[in-house]
C-alpha positions in Angstrom: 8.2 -11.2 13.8 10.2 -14.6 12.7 10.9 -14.7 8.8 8.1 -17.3 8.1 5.2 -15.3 10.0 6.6 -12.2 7.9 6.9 -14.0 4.4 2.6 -15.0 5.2 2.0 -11.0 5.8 3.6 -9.6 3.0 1.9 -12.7 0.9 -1.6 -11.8 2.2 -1.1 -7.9 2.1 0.7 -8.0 -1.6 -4.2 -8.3 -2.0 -4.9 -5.1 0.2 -2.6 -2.5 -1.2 -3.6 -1.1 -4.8 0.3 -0.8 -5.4 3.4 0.8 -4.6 3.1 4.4 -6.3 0.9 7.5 -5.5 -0.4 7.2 -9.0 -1.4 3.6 -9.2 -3.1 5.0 -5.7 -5.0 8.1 -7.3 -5.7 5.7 -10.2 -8.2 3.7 -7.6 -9.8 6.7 -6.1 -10.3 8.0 -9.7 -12.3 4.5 -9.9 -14.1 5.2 -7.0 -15.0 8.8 -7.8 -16.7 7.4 -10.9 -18.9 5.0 -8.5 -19.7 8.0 -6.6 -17.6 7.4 -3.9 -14.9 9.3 -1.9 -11.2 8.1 -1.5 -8.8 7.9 1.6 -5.6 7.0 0.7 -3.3 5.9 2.8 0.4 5.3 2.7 2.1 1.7 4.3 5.5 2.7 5.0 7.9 -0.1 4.7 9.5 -1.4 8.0 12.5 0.7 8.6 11.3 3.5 6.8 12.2 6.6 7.9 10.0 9.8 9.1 11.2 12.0 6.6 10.3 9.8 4.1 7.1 8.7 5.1 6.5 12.4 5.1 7.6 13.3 2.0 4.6 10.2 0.4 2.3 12.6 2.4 3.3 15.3 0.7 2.9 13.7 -2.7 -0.5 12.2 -2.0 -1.4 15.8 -1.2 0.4 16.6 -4.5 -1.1 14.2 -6.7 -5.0 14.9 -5.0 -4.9 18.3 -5.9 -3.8 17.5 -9.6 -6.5 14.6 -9.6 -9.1 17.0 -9.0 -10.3 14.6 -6.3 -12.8 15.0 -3.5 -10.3 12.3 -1.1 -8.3 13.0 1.9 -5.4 11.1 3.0 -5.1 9.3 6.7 -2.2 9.7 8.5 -0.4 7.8 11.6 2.1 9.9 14.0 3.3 7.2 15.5 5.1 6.4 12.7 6.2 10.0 12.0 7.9 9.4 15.6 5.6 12.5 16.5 8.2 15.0 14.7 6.6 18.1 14.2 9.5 19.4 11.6 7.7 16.2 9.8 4.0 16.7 10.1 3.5 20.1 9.4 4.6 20.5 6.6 2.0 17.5 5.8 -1.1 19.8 7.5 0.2 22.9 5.7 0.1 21.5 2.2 -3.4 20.4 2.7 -4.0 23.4 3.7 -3.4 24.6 0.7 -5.3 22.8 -1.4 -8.0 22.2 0.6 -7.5 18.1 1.5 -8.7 16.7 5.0 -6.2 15.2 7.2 -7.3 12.2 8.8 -5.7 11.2 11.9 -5.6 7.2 12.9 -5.1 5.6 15.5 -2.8 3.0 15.8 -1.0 1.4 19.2 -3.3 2.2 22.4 0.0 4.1 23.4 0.0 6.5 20.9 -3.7 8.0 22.0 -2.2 11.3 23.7 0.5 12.1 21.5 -1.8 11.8 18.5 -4.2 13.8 20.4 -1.6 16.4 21.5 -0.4 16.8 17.5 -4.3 16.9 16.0 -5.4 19.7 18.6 -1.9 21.7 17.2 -3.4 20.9 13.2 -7.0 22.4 14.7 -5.7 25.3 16.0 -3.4 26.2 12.7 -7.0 25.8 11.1 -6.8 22.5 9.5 -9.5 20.4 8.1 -9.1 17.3 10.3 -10.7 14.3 11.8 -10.0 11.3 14.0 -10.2 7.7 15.0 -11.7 6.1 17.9 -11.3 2.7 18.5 -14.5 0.8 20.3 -12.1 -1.4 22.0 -10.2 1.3 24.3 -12.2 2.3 27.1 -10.5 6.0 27.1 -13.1 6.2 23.8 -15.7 7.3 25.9 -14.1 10.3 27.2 -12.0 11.0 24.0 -15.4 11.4 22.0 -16.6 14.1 24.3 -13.0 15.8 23.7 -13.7 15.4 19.7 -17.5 16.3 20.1 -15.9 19.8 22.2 -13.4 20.4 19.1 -16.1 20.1 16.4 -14.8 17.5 14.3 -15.4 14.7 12.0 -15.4 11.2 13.7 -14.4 7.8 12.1 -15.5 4.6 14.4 -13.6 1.2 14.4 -13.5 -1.8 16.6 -9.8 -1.4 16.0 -6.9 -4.3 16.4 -5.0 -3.0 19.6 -6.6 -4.1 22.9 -6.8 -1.9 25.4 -4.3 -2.6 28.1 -6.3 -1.6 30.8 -9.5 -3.4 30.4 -8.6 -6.4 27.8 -12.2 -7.6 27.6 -14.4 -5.0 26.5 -16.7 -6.1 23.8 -16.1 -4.4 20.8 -19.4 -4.7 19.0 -21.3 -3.4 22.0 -18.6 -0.5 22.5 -19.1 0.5 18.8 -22.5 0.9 19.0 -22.6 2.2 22.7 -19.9 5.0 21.1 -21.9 5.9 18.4 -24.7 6.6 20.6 -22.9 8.9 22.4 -21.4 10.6 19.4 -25.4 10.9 17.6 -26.9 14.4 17.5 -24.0 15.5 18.8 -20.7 15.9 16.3 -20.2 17.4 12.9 -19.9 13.9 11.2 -19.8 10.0 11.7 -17.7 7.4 9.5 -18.9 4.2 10.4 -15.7 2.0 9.3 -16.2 -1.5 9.2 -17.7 -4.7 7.4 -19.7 -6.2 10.1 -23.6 -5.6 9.4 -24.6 -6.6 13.2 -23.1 -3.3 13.7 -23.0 -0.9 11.0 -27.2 -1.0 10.6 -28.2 0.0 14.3 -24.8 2.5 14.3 -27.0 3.9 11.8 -30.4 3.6 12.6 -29.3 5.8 15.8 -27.1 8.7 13.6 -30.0 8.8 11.0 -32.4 9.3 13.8 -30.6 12.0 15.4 -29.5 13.8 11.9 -26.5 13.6 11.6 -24.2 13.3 9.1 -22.8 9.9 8.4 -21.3 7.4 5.8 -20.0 4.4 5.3 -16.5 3.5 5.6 -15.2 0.5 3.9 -11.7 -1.3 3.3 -11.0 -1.6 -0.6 -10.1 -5.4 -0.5 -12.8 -6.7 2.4 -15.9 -7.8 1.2 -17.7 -4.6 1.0 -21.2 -3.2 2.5 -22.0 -0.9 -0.5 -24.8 -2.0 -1.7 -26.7 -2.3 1.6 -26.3 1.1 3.1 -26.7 3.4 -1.0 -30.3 2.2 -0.9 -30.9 4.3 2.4 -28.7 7.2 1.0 -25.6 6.6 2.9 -22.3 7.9 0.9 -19.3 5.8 0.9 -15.6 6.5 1.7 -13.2 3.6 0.3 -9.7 3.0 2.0 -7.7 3.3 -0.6 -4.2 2.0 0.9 -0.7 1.7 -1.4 3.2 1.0 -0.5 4.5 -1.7 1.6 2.3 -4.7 1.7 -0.3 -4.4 4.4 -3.1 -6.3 6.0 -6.6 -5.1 7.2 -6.9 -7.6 10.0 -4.0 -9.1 12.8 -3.3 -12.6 12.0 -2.8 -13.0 16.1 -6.6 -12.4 16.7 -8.1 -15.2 14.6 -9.2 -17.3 17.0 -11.0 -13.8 19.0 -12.7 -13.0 15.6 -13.1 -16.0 13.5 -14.5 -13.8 10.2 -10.1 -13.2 10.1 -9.9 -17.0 9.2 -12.6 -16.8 6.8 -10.2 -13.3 5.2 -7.5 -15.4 5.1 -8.5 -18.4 3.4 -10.1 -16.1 0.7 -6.6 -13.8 0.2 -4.4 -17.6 0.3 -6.8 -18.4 -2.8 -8.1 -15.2 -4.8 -5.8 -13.9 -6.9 -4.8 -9.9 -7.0 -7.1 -7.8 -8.8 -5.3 -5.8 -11.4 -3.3 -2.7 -10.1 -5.9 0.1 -9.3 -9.4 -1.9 -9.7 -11.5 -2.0 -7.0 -14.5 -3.7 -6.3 
């Protein structure tokens, strides 16, 4: 990434983390709590930054839960853990412990088996877990009916990697074509994004087929709250803190056009103060 590209990220993303520290973090989700909302927080690790490390903000934002008193989980990416088990399990064991789900994201379309090999291992030790799919990846399909085998919570996305193998699947059809797989069928859906063409029939078909869902929003996208509440959907907020960070690839703007529209607003809104959410 050339110095100029990286300067505009950090810019943008300095909007879409609540801060640097695990308090300034649980300070949000506090905020959130008192909405009636639950928390995921999730750690940015700076570029460089080194397993061990990133595991050790795991094991504070376990930490720092627990003391909180909070009802939030925190997400997790193995990719950047460089798949180390001496790494991640201490991670699952600690929330163990204190009772806080580990959620497992997905991140490059390369990382899909190791991630899966490390979240079966976190299952089996008897870990409270769930997991990502991405609409865009065509292995989805068949990696829903693995997570719909294992019994666990789901989380939907469209996702910003493409899948390598077939580039031009339709993500907005995919999502919805996913869910419908998923309905009547899995312990739990989080329907994670901020488009309304697809978050209301995603849950027309998982209220249909009762099951458990809820909303899923980004803390610093323009948020779907107050649509969903009035038919009893819970929210879950993405709480995220550390390195600066963006929701959205700047590379895919001219794919999705609502990114241009996100970064005009971030280039001209200013910060909210450290730990409020909106």
């Amino acid at each position: 990434m050339g110095k100029k590209k990286e300067s505009l990220r950090r810019f943008l993303g300095a909007r879409h983390v609540v801060g640097l520290r695990i308090d300034e973090a649980v300070t949000a989700a506090a905020a959130e709590a008192q909405r009636g909302n639950r928390a995921t927080l999730g750690y940015l690790a700076a570029r460089n930054e080194s397993p061990d490390a990133i595991g050790a903000h795991h094991l504070s934002a376990i930490q720092a839960i627990a003391a909180a008193d909070l009802d939030s989980s925190i997400s997790i990416k193995v990719d950047k853990l460089e798949y180390d088990r001496d790494v991640l399990f201490p991670v699952i064991e600690a929330a163990m412990n204190v009772g806080v789900r580990v959620h497992f994201d997905a991140q490059a379309y390369e990382s899909a088996d190791p991630t899966f090999t490390l979240f079966e291992e976190a299952l089996d030790l008897g870990a409270d877990v769930s997991a990502t799919l991405p609409s865009r990846w065509q292995r989805s399909v068949e990696d829903a009916e693995r997570l719909i085998e294992l019994g666990v919570p789901v989380r939907v996305v469209k996702g910003q990697a493409e899948d390598p193998t077939n580039p031009k699947i339709d993500p907005r059809r995919s999502f919805v074509d996913l869910v419908e797989q998923l309905a009547g069928r899995v312990a739990a859906v989080g329907i994670a994004t901020h488009d309304r063409r697809v978050a209301e029939p995603a849950f027309d078909l998982l209220q249909a087929a009762g099951t458990p869902c809820s909303l899923e929003q980004l803390a610093a996208l323009p948020r779907l709250d107050a649509v969903f509440t009035t038919r009893g959907i819970p929210v879950t907020v993405y709480v995220a803190y550390g390195e600066s960070g963006l929701p959205y690839a700047l590379n895919q703007v001219f794919k999705r056009p609502a990114i241009l529209g996100w970064v005009i607003r971030d280039l001209v809104v200013r910060r909210q103060p450290q730990g409020a959410i909106r």
